[in-house]
PyMOL CGO cylinders between C-alpha atoms (Angstrom):
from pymol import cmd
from pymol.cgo import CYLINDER

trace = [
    CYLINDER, -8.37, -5.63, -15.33, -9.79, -3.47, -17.83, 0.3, 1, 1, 1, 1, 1, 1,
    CYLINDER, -9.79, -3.47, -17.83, -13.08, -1.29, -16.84, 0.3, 1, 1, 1, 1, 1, 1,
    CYLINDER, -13.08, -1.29, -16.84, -13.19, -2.03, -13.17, 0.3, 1, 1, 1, 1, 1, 1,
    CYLINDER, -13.19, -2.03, -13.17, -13.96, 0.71, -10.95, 0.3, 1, 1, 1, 1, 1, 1,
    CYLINDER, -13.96, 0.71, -10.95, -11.81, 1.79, -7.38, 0.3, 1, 1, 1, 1, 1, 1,
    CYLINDER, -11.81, 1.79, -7.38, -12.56, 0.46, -4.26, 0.3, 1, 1, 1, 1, 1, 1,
    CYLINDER, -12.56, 0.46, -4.26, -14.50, 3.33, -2.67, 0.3, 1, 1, 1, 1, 1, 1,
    CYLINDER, -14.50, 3.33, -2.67, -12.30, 4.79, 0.47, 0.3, 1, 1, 1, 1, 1, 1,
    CYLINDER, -12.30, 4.79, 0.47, -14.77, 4.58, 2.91, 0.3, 1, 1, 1, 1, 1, 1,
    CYLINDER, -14.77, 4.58, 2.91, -14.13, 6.84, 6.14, 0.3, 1, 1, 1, 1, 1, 1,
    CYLINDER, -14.13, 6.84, 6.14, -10.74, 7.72, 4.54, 0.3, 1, 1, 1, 1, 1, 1,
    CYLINDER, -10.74, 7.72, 4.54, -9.75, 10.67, 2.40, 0.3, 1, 1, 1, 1, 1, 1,
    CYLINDER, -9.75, 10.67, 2.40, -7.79, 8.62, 0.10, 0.3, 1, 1, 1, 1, 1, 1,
    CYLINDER, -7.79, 8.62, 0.10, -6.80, 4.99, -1.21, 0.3, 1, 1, 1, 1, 1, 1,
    CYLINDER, -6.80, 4.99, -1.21, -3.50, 4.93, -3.74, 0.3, 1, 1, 1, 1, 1, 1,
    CYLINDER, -3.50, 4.93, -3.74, -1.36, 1.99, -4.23, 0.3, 1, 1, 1, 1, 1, 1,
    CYLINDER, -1.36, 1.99, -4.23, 2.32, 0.95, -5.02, 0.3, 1, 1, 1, 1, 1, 1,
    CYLINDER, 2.32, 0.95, -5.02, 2.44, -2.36, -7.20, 0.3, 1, 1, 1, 1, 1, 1,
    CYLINDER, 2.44, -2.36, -7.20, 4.97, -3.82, -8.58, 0.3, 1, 1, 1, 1, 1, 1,
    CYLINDER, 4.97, -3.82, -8.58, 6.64, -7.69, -8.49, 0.3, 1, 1, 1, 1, 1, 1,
    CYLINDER, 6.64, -7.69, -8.49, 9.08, -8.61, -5.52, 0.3, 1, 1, 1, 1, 1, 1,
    CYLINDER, 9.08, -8.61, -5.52, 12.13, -6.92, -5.99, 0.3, 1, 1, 1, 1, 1, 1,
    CYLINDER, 12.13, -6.92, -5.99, 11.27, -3.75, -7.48, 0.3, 1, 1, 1, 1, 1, 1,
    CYLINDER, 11.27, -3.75, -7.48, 11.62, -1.60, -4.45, 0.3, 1, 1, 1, 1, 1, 1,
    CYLINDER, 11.62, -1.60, -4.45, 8.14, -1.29, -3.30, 0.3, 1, 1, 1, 1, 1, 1,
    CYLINDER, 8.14, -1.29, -3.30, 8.70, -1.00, 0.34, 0.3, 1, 1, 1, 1, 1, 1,
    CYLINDER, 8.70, -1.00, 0.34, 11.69, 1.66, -0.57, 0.3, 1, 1, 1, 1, 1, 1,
    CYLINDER, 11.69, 1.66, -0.57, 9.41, 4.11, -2.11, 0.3, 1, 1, 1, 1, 1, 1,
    CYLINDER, 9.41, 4.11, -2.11, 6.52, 3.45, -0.13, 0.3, 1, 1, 1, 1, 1, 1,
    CYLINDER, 6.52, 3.45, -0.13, 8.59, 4.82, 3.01, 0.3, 1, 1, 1, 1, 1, 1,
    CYLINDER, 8.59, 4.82, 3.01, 10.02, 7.14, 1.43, 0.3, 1, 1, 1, 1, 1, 1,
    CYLINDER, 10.02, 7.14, 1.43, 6.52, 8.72, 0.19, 0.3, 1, 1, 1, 1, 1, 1,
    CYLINDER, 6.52, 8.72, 0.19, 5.40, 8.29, 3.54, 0.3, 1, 1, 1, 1, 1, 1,
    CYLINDER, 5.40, 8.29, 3.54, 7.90, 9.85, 5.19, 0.3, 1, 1, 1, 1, 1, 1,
    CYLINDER, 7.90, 9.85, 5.19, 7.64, 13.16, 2.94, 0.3, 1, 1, 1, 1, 1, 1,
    CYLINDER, 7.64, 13.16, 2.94, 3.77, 13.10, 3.14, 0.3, 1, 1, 1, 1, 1, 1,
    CYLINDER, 3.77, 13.10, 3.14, 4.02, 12.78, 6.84, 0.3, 1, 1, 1, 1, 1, 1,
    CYLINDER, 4.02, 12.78, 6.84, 6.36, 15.64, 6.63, 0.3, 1, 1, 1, 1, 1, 1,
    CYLINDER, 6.36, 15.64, 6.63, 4.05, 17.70, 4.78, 0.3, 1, 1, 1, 1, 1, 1,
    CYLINDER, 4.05, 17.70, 4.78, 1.11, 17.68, 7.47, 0.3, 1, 1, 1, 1, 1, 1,
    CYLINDER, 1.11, 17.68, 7.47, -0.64, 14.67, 5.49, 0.3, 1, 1, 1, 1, 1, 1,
    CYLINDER, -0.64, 14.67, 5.49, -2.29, 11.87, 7.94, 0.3, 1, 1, 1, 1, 1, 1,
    CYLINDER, -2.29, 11.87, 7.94, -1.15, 8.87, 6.28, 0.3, 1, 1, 1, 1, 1, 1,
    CYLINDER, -1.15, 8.87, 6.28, -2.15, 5.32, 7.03, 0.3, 1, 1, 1, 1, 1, 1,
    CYLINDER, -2.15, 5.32, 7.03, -0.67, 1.80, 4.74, 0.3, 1, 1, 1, 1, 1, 1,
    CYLINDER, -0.67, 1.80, 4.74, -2.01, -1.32, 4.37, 0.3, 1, 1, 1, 1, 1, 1,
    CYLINDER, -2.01, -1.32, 4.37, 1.44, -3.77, 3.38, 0.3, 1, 1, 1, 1, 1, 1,
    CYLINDER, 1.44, -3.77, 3.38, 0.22, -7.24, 1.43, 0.3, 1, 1, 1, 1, 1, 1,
    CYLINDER, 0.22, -7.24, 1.43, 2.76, -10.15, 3.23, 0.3, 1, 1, 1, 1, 1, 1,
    CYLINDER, 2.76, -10.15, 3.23, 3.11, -13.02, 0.47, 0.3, 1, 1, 1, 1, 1, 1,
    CYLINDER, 3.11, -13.02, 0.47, 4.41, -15.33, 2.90, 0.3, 1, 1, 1, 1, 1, 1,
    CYLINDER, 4.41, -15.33, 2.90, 3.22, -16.03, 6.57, 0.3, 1, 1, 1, 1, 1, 1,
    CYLINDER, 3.22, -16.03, 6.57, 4.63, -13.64, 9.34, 0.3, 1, 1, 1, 1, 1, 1,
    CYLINDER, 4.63, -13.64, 9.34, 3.98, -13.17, 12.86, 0.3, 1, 1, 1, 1, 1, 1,
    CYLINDER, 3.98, -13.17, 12.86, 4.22, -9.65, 13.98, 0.3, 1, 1, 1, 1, 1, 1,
    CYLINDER, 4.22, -9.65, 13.98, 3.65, -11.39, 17.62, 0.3, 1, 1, 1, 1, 1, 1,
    CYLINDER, 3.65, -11.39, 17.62, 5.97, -13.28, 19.38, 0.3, 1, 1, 1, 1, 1, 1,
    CYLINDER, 5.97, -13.28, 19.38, 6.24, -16.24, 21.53, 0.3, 1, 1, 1, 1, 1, 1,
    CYLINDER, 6.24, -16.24, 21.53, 6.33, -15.02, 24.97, 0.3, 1, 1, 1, 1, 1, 1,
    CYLINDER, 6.33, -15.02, 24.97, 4.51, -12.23, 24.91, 0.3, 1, 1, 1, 1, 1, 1,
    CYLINDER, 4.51, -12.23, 24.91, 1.16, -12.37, 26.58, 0.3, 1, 1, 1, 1, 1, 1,
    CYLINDER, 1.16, -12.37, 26.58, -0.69, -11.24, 23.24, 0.3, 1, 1, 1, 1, 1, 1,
    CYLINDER, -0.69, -11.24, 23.24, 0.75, -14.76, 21.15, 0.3, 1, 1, 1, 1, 1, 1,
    CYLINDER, 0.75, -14.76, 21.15, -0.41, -16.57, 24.95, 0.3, 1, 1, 1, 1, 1, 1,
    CYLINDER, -0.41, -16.57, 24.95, -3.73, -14.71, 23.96, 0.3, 1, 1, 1, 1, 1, 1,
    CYLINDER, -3.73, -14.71, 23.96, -3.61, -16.06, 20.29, 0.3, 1, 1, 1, 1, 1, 1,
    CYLINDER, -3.61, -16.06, 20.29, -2.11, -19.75, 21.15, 0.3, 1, 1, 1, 1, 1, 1,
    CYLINDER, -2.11, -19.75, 21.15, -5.15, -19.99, 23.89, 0.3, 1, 1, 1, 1, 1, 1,
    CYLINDER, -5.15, -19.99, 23.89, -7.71, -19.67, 20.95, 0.3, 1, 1, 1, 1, 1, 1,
    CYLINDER, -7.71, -19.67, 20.95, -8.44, -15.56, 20.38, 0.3, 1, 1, 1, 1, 1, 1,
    CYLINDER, -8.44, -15.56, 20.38, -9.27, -15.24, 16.99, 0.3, 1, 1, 1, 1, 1, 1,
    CYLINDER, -9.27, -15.24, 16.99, -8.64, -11.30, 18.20, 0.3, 1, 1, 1, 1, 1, 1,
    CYLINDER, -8.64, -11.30, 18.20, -5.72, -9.65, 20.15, 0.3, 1, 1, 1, 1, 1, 1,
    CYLINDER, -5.72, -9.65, 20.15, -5.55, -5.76, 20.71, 0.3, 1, 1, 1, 1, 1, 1,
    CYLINDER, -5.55, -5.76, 20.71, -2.65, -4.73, 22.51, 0.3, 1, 1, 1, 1, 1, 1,
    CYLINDER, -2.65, -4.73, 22.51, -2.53, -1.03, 23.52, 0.3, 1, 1, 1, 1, 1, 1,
    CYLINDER, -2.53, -1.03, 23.52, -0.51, 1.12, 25.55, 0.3, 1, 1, 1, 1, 1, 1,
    CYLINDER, -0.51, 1.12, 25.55, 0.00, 4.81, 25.85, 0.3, 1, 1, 1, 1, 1, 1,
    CYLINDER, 0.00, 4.81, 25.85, 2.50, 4.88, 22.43, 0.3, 1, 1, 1, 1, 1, 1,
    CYLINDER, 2.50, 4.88, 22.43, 0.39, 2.41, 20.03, 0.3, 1, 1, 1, 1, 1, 1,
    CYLINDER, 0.39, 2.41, 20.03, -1.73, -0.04, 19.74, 0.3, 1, 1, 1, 1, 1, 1,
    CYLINDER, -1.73, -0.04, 19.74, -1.41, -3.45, 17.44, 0.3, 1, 1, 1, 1, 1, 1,
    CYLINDER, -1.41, -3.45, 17.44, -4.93, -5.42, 16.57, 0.3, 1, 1, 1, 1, 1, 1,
    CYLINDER, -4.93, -5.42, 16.57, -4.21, -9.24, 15.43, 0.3, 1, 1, 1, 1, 1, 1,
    CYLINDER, -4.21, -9.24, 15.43, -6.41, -11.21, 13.26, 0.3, 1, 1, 1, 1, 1, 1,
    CYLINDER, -6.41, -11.21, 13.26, -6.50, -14.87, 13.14, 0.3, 1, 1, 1, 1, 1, 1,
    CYLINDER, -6.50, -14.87, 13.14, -8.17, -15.98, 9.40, 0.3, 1, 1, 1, 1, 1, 1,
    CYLINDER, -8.17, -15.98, 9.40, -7.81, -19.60, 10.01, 0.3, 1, 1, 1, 1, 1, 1,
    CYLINDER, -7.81, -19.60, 10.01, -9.31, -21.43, 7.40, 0.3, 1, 1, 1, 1, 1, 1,
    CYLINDER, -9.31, -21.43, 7.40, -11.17, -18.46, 6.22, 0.3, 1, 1, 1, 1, 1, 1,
    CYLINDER, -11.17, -18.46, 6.22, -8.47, -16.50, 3.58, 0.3, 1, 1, 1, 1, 1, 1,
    CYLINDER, -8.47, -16.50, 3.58, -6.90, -13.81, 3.10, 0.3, 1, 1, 1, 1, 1, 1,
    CYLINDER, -6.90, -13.81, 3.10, -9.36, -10.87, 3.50, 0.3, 1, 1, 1, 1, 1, 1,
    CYLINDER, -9.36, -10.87, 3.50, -9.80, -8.80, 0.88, 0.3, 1, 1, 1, 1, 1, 1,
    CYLINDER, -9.80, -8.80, 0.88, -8.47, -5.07, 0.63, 0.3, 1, 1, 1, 1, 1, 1,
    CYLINDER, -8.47, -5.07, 0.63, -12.31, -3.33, 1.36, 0.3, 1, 1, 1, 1, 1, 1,
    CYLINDER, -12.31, -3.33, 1.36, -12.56, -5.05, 4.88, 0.3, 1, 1, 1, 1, 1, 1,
    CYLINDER, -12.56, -5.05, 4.88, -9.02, -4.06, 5.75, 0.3, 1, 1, 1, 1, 1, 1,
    CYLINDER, -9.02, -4.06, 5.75, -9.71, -0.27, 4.76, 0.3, 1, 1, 1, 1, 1, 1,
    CYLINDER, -9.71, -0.27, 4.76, -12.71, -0.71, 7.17, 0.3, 1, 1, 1, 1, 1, 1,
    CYLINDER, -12.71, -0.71, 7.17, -10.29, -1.98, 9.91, 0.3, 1, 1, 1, 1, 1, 1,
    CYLINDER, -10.29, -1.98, 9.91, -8.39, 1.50, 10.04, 0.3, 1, 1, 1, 1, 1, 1,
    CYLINDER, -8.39, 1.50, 10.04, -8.79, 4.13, 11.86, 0.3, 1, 1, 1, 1, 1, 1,
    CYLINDER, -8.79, 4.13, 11.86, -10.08, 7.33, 9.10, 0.3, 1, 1, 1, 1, 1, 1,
    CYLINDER, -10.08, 7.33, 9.10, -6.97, 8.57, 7.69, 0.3, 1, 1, 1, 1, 1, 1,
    CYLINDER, -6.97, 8.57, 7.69, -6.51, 11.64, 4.75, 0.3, 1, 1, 1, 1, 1, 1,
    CYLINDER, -6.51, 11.64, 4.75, -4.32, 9.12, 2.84, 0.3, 1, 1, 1, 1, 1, 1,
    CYLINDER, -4.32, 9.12, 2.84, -4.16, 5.16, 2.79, 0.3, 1, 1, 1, 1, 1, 1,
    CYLINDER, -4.16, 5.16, 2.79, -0.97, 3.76, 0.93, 0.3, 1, 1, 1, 1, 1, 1,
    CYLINDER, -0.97, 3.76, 0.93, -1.36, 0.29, 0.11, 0.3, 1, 1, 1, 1, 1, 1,
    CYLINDER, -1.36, 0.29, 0.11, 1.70, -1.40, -1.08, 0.3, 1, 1, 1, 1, 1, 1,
    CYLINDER, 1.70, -1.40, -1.08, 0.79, -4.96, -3.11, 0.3, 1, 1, 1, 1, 1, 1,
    CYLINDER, 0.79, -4.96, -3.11, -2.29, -6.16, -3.79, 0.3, 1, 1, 1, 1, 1, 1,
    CYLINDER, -2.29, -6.16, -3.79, -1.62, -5.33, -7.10, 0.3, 1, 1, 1, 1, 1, 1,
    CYLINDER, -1.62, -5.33, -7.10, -5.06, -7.17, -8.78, 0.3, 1, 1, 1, 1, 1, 1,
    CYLINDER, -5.06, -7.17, -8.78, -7.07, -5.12, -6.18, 0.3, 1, 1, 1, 1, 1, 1,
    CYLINDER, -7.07, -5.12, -6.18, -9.15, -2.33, -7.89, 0.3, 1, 1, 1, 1, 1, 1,
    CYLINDER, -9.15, -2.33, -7.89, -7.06, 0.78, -6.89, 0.3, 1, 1, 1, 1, 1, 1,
    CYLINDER, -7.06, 0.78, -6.89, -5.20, 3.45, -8.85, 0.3, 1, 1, 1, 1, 1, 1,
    CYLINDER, -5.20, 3.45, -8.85, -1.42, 2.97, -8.47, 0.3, 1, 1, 1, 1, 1, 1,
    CYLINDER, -1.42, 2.97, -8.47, 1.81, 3.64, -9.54, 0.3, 1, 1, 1, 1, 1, 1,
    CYLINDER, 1.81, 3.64, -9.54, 3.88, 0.20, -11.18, 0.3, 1, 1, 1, 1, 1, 1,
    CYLINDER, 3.88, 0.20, -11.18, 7.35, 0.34, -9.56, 0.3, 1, 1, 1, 1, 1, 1,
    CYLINDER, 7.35, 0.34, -9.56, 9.13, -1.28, -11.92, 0.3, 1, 1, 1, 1, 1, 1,
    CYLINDER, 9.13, -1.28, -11.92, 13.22, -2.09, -12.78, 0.3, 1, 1, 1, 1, 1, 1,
    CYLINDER, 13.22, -2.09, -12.78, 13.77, -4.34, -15.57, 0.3, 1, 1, 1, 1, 1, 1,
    CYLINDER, 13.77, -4.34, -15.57, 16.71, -6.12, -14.33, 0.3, 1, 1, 1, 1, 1, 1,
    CYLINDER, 16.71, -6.12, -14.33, 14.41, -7.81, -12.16, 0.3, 1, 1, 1, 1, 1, 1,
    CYLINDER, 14.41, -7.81, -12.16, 12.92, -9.03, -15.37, 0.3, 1, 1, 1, 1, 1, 1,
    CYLINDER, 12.92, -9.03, -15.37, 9.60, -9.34, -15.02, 0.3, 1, 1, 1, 1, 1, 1,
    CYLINDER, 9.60, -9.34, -15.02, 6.99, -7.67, -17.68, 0.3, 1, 1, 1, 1, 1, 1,
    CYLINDER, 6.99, -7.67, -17.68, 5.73, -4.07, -16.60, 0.3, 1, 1, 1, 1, 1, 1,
    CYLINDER, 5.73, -4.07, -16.60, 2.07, -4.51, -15.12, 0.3, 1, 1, 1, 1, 1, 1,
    CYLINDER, 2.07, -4.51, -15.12, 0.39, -1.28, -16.80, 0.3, 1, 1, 1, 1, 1, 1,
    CYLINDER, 0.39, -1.28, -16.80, -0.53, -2.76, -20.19, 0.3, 1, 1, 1, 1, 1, 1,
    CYLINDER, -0.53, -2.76, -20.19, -2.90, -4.82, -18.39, 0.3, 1, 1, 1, 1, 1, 1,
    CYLINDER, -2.90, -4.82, -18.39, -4.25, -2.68, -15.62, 0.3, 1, 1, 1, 1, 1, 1,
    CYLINDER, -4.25, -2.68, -15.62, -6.03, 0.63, -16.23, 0.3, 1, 1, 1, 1, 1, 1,
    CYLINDER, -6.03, 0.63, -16.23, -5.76, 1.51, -12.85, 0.3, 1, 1, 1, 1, 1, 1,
    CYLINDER, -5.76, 1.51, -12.85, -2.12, 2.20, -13.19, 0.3, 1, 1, 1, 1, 1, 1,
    CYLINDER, -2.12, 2.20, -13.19, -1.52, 5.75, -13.52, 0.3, 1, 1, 1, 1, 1, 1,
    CYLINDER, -1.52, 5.75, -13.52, 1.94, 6.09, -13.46, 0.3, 1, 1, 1, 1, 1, 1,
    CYLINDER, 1.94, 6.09, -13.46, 5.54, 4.27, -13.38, 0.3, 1, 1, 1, 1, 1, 1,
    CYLINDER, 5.54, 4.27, -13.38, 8.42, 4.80, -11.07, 0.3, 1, 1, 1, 1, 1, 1,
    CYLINDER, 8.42, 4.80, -11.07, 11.44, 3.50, -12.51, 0.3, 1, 1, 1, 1, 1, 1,
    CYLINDER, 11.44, 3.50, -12.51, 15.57, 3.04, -12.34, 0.3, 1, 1, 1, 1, 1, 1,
    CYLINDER, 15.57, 3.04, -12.34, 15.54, 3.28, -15.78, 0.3, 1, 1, 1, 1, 1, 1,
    CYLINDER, 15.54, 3.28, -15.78, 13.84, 4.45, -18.79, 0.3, 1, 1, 1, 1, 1, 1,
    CYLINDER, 13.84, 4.45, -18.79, 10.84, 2.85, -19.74, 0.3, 1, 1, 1, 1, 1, 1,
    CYLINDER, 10.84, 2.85, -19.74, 9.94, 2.69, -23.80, 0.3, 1, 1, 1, 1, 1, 1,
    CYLINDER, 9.94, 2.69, -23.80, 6.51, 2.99, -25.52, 0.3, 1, 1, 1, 1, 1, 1,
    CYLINDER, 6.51, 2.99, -25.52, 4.66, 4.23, -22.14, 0.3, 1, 1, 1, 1, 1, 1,
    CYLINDER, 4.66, 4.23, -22.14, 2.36, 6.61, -22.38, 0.3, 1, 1, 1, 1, 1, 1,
    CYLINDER, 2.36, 6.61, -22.38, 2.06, 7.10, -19.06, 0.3, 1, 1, 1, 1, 1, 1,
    CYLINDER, 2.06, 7.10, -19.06, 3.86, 9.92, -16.25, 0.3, 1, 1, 1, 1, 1, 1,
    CYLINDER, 3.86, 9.92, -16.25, 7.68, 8.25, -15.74, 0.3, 1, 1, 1, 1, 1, 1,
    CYLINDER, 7.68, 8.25, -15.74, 9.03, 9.29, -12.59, 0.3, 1, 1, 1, 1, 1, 1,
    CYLINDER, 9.03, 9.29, -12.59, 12.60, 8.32, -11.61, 0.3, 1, 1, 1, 1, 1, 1,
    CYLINDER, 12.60, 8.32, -11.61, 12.75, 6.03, -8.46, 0.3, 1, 1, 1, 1, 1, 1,
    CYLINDER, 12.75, 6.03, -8.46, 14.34, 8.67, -6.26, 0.3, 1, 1, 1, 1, 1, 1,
    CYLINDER, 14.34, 8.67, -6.26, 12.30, 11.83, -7.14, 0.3, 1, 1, 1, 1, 1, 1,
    CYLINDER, 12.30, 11.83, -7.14, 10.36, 11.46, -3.95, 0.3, 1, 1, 1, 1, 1, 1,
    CYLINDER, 10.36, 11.46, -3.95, 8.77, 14.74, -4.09, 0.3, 1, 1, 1, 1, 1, 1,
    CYLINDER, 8.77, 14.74, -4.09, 7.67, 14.21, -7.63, 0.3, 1, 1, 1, 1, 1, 1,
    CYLINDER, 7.67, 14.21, -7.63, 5.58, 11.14, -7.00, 0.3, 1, 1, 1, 1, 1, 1,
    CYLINDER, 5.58, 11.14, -7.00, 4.19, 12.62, -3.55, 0.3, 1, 1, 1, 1, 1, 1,
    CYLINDER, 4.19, 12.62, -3.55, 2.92, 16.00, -5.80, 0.3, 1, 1, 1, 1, 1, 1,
    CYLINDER, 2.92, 16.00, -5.80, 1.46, 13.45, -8.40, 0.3, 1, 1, 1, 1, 1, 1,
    CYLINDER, 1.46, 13.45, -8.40, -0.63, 11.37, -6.22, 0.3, 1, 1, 1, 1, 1, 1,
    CYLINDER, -0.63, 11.37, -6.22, -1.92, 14.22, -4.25, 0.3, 1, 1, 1, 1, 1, 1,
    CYLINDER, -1.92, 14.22, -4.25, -2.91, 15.38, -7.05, 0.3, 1, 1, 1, 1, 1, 1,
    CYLINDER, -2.91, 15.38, -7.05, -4.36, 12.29, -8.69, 0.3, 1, 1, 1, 1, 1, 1,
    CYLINDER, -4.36, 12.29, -8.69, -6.40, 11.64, -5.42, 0.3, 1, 1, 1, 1, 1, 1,
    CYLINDER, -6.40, 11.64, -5.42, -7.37, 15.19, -5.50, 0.3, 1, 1, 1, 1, 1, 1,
    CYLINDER, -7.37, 15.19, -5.50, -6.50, 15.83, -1.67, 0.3, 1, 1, 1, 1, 1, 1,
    CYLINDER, -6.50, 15.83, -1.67, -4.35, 18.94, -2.18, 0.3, 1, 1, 1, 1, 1, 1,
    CYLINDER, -4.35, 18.94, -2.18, -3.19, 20.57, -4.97, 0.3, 1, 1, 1, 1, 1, 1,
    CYLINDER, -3.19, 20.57, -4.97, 1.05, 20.18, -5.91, 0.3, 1, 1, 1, 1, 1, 1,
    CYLINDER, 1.05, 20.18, -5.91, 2.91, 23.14, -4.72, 0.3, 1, 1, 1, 1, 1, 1,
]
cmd.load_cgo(trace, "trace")
């Protein structure tokens, strides 16, 4: 992936990734993060990549009638949140730039996967997964969280669970606020 450029962030502040391969606690640090930026006054949105199919919807529900009839669009909104659902039929899996379009502007866009996606990101990685660290062949990896230590990386090493170590370093890499 050598000398491609970010994905621009559109009407967002922001757009940082976690990537890493299945297993590697992803999803762990990604709520942690978000919980602590959240914490810290930062308007944080995510985009999740789902390997396998899912259904967020659920049979029953008037929104999966809605789908099952032939929507190819469901919003469902109430007073507490609303949910949008996309039907891509035959057409693929968007890619990351129309999904940032699909949000609502946020200060901070967390996108966990889509790790051949043009975005800076930290490499979650534990080797007793044992799978081959990502960063020698992605420039846009800027730093590793890991369980353990991590030899002949020249790049920032944080520990998995230093939560407000990672936060300061990608608010500082995407320039939003400066670490306190």
């Amino acid at each position: 992936m050598s000398g491609l450029r970010p994905i621009h962030p559109g009407p967002h502040g922001a757009v940082f990734g976690f990537a890493g391969w299945s297993g590697s606690g992803k999803t762990t640090l990604a709520e942690k993060i978000i919980s602590f930026l959240s914490a810290s006054g930062v308007n944080v949105a995510t985009i999740k990549h789902a390997h396998q199919r899912f259904d967020a919807d659920h049979f029953g529900k008037d929104s999966f009638r809605h789908r099952q009839a032939g929507s190819r669009q469901v919003l469902v909104s109430s007073v507490y949140r609303s949910a949008h659902f996309v039907e891509h039929g035959d057409g693929g899996e968007p890619e990351l730039k129309q999904l940032l379009n699909q949000l609502l502007p946020a200060e901070l866009v967390l996108v966990e996967g889509f790790k051949s996606y043009p975005i800076e990101k930290i490499e979650v990685h534990r080797p007793s997964v044992g799978k081959p660290c990502l960063h020698p062949n992605d420039d846009l990896v800027v730093a590793l969280a890991s369980d353990e230590t991590i030899l002949n990386c020249k790049l920032p090493i944080f520990d998995l669970d230093d939560v407000a170590g990672i936060a300061a370093f990608i608010l500082l890499q995407t320039k939003l606020r400066r670490a306190s």
